[in-house]
C-alpha positions in Angstrom: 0.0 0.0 0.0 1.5 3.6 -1.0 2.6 5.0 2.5 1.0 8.4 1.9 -2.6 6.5 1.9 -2.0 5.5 5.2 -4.6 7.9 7.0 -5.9 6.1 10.4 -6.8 6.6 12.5 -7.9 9.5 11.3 -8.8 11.3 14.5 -5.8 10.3 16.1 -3.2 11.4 12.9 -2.9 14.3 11.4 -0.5 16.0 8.6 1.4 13.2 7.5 4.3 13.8 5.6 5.9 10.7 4.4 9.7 11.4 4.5 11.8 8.3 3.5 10.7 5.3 1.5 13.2 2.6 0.7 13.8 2.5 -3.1 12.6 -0.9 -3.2 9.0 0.5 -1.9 9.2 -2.1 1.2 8.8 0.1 4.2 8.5 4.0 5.0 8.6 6.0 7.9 6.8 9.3 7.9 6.2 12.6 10.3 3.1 13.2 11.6 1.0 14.5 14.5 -0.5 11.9 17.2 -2.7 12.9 19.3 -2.5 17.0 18.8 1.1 16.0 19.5 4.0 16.0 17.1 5.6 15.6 15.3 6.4 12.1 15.8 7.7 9.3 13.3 6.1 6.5 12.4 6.9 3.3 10.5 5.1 0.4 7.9 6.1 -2.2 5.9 4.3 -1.0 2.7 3.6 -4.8 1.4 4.1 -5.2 -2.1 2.8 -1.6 -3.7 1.6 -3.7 -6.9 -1.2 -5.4 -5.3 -3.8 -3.1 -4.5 -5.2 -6.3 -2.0 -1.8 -6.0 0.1 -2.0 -3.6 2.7 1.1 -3.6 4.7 1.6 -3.7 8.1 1.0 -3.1 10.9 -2.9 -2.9 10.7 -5.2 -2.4 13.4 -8.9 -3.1 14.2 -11.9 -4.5 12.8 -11.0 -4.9 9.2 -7.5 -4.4 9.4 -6.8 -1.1 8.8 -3.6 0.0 7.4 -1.7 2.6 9.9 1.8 3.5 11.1 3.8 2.6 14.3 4.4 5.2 16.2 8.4 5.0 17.5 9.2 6.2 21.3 11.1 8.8 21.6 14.4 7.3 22.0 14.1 5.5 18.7 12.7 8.5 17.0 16.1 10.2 17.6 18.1 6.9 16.3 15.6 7.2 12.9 16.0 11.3 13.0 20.0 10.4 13.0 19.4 7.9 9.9 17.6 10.1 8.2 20.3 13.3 8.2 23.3 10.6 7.3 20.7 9.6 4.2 20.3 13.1 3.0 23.7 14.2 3.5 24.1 11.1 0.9 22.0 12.0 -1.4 24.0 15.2 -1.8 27.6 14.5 -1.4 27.3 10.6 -2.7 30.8 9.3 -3.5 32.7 11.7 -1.2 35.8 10.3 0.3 34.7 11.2 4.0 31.5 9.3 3.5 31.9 6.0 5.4 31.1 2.7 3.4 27.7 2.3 6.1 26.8 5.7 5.2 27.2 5.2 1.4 25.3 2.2 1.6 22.5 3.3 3.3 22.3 6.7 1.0 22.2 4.3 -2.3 19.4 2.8 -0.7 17.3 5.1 0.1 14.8 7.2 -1.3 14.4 10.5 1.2 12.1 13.2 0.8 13.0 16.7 1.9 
């Protein structure tokens, strides 16, 4: 399921911005607000984004609806931290002082600013 259509609950989320998708399309994270709260990030496993039928994970409630996990704190700053070593690839991709970690993950990743 496209990460950006990933809406519920809706009167728990709100202004979701879906800011790194992995180039193969298998999971996302995105920042939103939770609860009047935010922003927070959240993560899915997208399922496969050519079958309309797959939805991802996680789901919740009756009907399994599609929605994001919300990361505590501490691991919101790990995932803040991955995300700024992924943009920093994106632009300076192939630099000597880019470690081989960080030039993995940056040819990996699709990140949206």
């Amino acid at each position: 399921m496209r990460p950006e259509r990933v809406t519920a609950p809706s009167d728990r989320l709100s202004d979701l911005r879906v800011v790194f998708t992995a180039r193969d399309g298998s999971w996302s994270m995105a920042e939103f607000n939770w609860d009047g709260d935010g922003p927070v990030l959240g993560v899915r496993w997208n399922g496969d984004l050519t079958n309309p039928r797959d939805r991802g994970h996680p789901r919740s409630g009756p009907g399994a609806v599609p929605v994001w996990f919300v990361l505590p704190d501490a691991l919101a700053e790990l995932a803040r931290a991955f995300l700024a070593i992924a943009r920093m690839g994106q632009v300076v991709l192939g630099r000597a002082d880019l470690t081989r970690r960080e030039s993995e993950v940056a040819d990996t990743a699709t990140v949206v600013e």
